[in-house]
C-alpha positions in Angstrom: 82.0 83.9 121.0 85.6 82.4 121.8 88.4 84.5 119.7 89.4 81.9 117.4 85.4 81.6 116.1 85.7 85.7 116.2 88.7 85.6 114.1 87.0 82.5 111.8 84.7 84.7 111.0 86.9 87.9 109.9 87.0 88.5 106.2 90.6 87.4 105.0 92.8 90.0 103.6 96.2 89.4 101.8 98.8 92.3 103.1 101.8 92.6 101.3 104.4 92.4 103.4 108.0 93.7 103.0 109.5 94.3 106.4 109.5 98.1 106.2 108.4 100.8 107.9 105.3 101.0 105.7 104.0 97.2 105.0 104.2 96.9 108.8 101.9 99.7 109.6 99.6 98.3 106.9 99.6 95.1 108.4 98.1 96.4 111.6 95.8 98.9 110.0 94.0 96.2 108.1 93.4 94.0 111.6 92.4 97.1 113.1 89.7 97.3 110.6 88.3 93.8 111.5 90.5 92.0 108.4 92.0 88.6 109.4 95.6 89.2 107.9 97.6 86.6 105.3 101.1 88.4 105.1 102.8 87.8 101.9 106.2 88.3 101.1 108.4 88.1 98.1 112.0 86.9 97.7 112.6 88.9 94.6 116.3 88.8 94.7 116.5 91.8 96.8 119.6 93.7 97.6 118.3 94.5 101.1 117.4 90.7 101.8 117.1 91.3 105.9 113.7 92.7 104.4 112.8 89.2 104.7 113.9 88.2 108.2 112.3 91.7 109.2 109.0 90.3 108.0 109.1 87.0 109.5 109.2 89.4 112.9 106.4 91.8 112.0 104.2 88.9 110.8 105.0 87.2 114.4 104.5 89.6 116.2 101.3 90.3 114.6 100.2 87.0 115.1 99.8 86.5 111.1 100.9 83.0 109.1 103.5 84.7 106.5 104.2 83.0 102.9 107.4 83.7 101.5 107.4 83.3 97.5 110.4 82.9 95.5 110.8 85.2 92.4 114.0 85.8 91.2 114.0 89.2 89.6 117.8 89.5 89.2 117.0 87.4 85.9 115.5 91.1 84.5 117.7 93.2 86.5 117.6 97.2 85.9 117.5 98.1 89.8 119.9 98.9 92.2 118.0 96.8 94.3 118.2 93.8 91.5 121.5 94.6 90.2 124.8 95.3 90.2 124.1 99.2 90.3 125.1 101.6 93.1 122.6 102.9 95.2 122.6 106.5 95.5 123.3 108.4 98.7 122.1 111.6 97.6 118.9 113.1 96.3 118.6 112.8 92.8 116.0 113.6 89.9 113.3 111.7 88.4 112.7 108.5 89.2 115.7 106.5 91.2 117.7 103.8 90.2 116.1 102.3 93.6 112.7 101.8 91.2 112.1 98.1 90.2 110.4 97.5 86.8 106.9 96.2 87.0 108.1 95.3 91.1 104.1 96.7 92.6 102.6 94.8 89.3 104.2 91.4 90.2 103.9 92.0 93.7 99.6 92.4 93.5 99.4 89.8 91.0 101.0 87.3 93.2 98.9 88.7 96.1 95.5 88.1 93.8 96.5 84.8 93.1 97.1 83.9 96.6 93.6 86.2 97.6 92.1 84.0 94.8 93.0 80.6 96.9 91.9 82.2 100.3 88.4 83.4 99.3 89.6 86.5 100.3 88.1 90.0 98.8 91.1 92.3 99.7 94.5 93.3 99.3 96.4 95.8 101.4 99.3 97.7 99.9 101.7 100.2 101.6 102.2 102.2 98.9 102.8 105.9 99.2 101.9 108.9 96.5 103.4 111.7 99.3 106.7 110.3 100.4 106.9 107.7 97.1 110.7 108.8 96.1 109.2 108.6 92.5 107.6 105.7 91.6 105.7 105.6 89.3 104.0 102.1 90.6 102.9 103.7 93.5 100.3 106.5 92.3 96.3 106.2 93.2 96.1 105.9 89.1 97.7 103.0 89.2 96.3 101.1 91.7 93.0 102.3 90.3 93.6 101.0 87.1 95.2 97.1 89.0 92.0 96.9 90.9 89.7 97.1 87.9 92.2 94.8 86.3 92.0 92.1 88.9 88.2 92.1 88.8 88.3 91.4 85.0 91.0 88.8 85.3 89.6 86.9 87.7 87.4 83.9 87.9 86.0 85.3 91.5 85.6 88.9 89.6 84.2 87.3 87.0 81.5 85.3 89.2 80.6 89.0 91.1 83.2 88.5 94.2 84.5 92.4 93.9 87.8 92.6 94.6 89.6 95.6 97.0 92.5 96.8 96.6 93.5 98.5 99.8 96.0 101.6 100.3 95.3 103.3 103.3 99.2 105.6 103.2 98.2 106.5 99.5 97.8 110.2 100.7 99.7 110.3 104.3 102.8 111.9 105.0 106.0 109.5 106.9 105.4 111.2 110.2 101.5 110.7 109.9 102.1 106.7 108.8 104.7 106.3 111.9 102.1 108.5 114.0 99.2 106.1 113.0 101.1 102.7 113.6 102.6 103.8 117.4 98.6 104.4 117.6 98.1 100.7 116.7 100.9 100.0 118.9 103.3 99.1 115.9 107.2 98.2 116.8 109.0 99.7 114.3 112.3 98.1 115.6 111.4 95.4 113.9 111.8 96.7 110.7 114.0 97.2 107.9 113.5 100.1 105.6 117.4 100.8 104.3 118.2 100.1 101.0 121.1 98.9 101.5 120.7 97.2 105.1 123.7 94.9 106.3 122.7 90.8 107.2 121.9 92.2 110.4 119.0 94.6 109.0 121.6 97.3 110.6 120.8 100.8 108.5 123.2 102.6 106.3 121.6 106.2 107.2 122.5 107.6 104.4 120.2 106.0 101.0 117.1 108.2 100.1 115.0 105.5 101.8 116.8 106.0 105.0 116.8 109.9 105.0 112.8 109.7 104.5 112.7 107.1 107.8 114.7 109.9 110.1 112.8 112.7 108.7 109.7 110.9 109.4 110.3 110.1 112.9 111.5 113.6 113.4 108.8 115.1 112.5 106.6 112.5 114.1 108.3 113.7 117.4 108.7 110.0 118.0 112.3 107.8 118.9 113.7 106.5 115.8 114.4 102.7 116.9 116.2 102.2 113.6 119.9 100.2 114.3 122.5 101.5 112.4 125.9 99.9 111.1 129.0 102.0 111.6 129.1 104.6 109.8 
């Protein structure tokens, strides 16, 4: 068998795909479990928009046709990632100003749909319940409860075509994510994590998203790739 009938044959998963640290790992974990991968990515209006050029790389690299969908989130605002609202440089309590309303519930619902067209049964997701900075989106409750919502509101749940929702970092640490995708032979210079990268995807090194990247590839024991602007 040639590998484009091998690949033919894989079961299609939707990955969402942000650029970061995290949706890159995910990306390869799902095509190291046999998945054929259908990147998706979402111009929500994003502060950080390099996100976007990072996962045109990753989804190169990987091989994997990304879609890009438009969704301008700015219109809602109520994020320093959506609005005009600083974003902090120091640890703060609660949940951040970073978090964007209803973001991981739009996100999966855009990835359904698109699962929905492919005939595919899964959706990968990086999200994290260890190293989360808060979010409330990004809890196993939550994705519990999504996945039991897609299979309700679906005309391939409906018709018995069970639906996945995938989250294999729910319950790692930064270091055991960047550990598991240098494994999988992941290049994290292509990313973009910062939350407030430069058009160059350069890092500020200083936003909460930032500090978790060092600490993670400290404690990793691993070379943080990650470009910085001046600081």
């Amino acid at each position: 068998m040639n590998v484009m009938t091998a690949q033919s044959k894989a079961p299609k998963a939707v990955i969402l795909l942000s650029g970061g640290l995290d949706s890159a790992t995910v990306l390869a974990m799902a095509r190291a479990q046999g998945f054929s991968p259908y990147p998706l990515a979402v111009d929500y209006g994003q502060r950080h928009r390099s996100e976007l050029d990072a996962a045109q790389r990753v989804a190169h690299a990987a091989g994997a046709p990304l879609k890009i969908l438009p969704l301008d989130l700015r219109a809602i605002g109520g994020s320093a990632l959506t609005d005009d609202i600083e974003v902090p440089e120091e640890e703060t309590e609660g949940i951040p100003v970073t978090y964007v309303p209803a973001r991981n519930t739009i996100m999966l619902s855009l990835a359904l749909g698109y699962a929905e067209v492919l005939g595919a049964n899964a959706i990968f997701i990086g999200v994290n319940a260890v190293d989360y900075s808060g979010y409330p989106d990004c809890r196993p409750a939550f994705i519990e409860a999504y996945e039991r919502l897609a299979n309700l509101a679906t005309k391939a749940g409906v018709e018995g075509q069970e639906l996945r929702v995938y989250t294999p970092l729910i319950d790692l640490t930064k270091a055991e994510i960047i550990r598991a995708g240098h494994e999988l032979g992941v290049d994290y210079s292509l990313t973009v994590s910062c939350y407030q990268a430069d058009a160059e995807g350069r890092a500020c090194g200083r936003c909460d998203s930032c500090r978790i990247r060092e600490a993670g590839f400290r404690a990793a024991g691993l070379a943080d790739p990650t470009r910085y602007s001046a600081l």
